[in-house]
N, C-alpha and C positions, 0 to 999 in steps of 0.2 A: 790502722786507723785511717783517719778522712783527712785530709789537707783541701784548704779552700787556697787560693792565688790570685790576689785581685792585682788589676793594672787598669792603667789609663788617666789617672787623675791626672790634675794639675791646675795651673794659674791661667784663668780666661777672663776677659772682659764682659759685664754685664753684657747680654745677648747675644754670646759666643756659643757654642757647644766643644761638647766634650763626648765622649762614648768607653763608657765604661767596661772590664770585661772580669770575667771570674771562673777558672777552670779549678774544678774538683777532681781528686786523683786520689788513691789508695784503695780499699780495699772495700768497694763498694757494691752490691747487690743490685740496687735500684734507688733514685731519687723521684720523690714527691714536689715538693714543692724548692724553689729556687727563688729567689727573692735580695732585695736590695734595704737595707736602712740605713739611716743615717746619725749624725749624733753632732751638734752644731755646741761652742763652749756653752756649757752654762744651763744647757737643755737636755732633756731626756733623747732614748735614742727611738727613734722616730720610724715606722713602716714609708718604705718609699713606693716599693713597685713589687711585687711577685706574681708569678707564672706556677702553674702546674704543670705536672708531666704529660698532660692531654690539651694543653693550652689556655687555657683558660686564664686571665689576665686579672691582676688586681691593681690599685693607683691609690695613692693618696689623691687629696681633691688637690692638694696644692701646686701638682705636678703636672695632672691629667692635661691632657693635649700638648705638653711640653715634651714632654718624654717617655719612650718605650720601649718596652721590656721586651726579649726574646730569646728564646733557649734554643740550643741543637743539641736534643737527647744523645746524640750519641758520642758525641764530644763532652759529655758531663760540662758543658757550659752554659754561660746566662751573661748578656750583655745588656746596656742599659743607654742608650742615645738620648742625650740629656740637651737637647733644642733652647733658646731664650735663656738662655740663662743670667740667674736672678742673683743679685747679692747675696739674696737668704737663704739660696742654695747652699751658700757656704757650710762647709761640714765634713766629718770625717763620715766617708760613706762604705759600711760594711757588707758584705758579701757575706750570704744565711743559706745554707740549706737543709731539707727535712732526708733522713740519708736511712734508706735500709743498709746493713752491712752483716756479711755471712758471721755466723756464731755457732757453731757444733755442726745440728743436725737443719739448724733453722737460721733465722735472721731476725735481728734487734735492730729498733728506731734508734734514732740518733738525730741530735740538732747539732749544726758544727756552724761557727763562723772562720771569715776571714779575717789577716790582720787589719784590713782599714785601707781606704786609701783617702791623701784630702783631697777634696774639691775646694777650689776660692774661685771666688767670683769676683774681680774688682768693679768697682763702681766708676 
């Protein structure tokens, strides 16, 4: 199977950064998409950032020009540099990806998360 590995979080001060990081290991074929969400008490869990495997970049508006995504394909990673950071950032922020993985003669989609890691932001 897939295992996602997140690291980096922790406790910053309003307008600190942070840089988030996420390596994918197991038994994997090829990865699609790689992506970032989050999930704050009380709220649903939220799209932050995702990247394709050709690059192509997606943001929430909340985030856009705070913070950026980046992947190195061949390291099955995705990092996430999270600039100004906001109180409302606060949140447990998940590591997502879209995972081919070998099966017989062929290969099956899979969506896998990570466990979480928090982010706080104090004020």
């Amino acid at each position: 199977q897939v295992q996602l590995v997140e690291s980096g979080g922790g406790l910053v001060q309003a307008g600190g950064s942070l840089r988030l990081s996420c390596a994918a290991s197991g038994s994997i074929f090829s990865i699609n998409a790689m992506g970032w969400y989050r999930q704050a008490p009380g709220k649903q869990r939220e799209m932050v950032a995702n990247v394709r495997s050709a690059g192509s970049t997606n943001y929430a508006d909340s985030v856009k020009g705070r913070f950026t995504i980046s992947r190195d394909n061949a390291k099955n990673t995705v990092h996430l540099q999270m600039n100004s950071l906001k109180p409302e950032d606060t949140a447990v922020y998940y590591c997502n990806a879209d995972v081919w993985t070998p099966q017989g003669p062929g290969v099956v989609g899979g969506d896998y998360w990570g466990q979480g890691t928090q982010v706080t932001v104090s004020s």
